[in-house]
N, C-alpha and C positions, 0 to 999 in steps of 0.2 A: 615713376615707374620706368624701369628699362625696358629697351628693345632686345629681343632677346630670338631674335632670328636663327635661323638653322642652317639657312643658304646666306654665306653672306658673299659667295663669285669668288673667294678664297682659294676656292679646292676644298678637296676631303678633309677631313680635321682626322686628328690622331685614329678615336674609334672605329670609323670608316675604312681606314687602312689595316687595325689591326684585326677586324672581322671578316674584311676582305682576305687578306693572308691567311686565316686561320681556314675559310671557306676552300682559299684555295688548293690549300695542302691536305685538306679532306677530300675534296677530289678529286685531286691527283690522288690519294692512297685508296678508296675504294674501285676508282678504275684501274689502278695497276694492281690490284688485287682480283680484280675480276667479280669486283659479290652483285654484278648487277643480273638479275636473271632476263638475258638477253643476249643470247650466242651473235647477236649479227655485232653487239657492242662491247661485248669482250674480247671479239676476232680485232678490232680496232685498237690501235693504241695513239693514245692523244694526249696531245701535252694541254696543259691548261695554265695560259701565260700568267692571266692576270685576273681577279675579281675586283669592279667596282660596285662600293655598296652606296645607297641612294640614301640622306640624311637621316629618315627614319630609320635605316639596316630595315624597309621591310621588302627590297628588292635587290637583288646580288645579280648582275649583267655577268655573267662567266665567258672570260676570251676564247679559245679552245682552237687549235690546229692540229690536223691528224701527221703523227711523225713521220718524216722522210716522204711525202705527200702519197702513204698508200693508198690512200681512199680520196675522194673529192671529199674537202672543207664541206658542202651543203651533206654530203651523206652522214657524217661523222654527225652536224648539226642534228639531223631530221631525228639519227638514231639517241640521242639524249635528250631531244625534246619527247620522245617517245616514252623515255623513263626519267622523265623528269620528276615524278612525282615520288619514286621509289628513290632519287635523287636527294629531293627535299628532305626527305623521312632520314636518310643517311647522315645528311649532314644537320639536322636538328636532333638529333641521338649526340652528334658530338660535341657540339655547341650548347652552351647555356642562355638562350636567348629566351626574349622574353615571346618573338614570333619567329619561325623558321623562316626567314627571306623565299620570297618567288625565283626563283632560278630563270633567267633568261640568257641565252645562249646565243654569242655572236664568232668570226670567224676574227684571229687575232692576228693582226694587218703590221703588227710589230717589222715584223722580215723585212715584209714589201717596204715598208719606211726608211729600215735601215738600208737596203740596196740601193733605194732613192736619192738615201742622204749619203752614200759613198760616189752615186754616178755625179752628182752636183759636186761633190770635193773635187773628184777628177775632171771637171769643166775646167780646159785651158787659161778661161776668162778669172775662175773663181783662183786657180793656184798663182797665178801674174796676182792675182790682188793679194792673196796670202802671204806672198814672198816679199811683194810690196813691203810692208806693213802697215801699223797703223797711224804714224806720222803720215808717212808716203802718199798714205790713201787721201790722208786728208789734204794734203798740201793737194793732191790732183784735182780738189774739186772747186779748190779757191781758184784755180786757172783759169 
């Protein structure tokens, strides 16, 4: 008898990612369309970075940042948890799943990362190592 696990620390396997993408591009097209009836969340415009879906697909984490930072990140959040459920209904209308995933909504930290990961490039420390290279590096540590 195999083992036939669902989590194996891998990451997402194929389906994950392309339910995730499909999720994501339905929420991006009902927000920038506006069909959610909620003037405080169609005044908003938000980008939605990335959907992770959870092995079963019966939970979809949705990234979401509001563009050019009109709104605070938590208010763009509060108002789509607010229509979350007319949410769900949307994106289970476009999808053929067997359950319409829970929609959870978090604030997509992607930016802050990448700003992160340019302030470390330009660490005086990290470009002397760069320029080094990778012989260089190592001969430095045999000393």
């Amino acid at each position: 008898m195999s083992n036939k696990r669902t989590s194996s620390g891998e990451g997402p396997n194929h389906r994950q990612l392309r339910v995730g993408e499909l999720i994501r591009r339905t929420l991006a097209d009902v927000l920038n369309r506006a069909e959610i009836h909620d003037p405080d969340l169609n005044r908003m415009s938000i980008t939605v970075g990335e959907v992770s879906c959870s092995t079963d697909l019966k939970v979809a984490t949705v990234y979401v940042m509001p563009l050019m930072g009109s709104v605070p990140v938590e208010d763009a959040i509060a108002a789509l948890a607010r229509n979350k459920a007319e949410l769900r209904h949307r994106v289970a209308s476009q999808l053929t799943l067997k359950y319409a995933p829970d929609l959870r909504f978090r604030p997509d930290e992607t930016f802050d990362r990448l700003d992160e990961t340019r302030r470390l490039f330009a660490d005086p420390a990290v470009v002397r190592d760069l320029a080094a290279g990778p012989d260089d590096a190592s001969d430095a540590k045999d000393d």
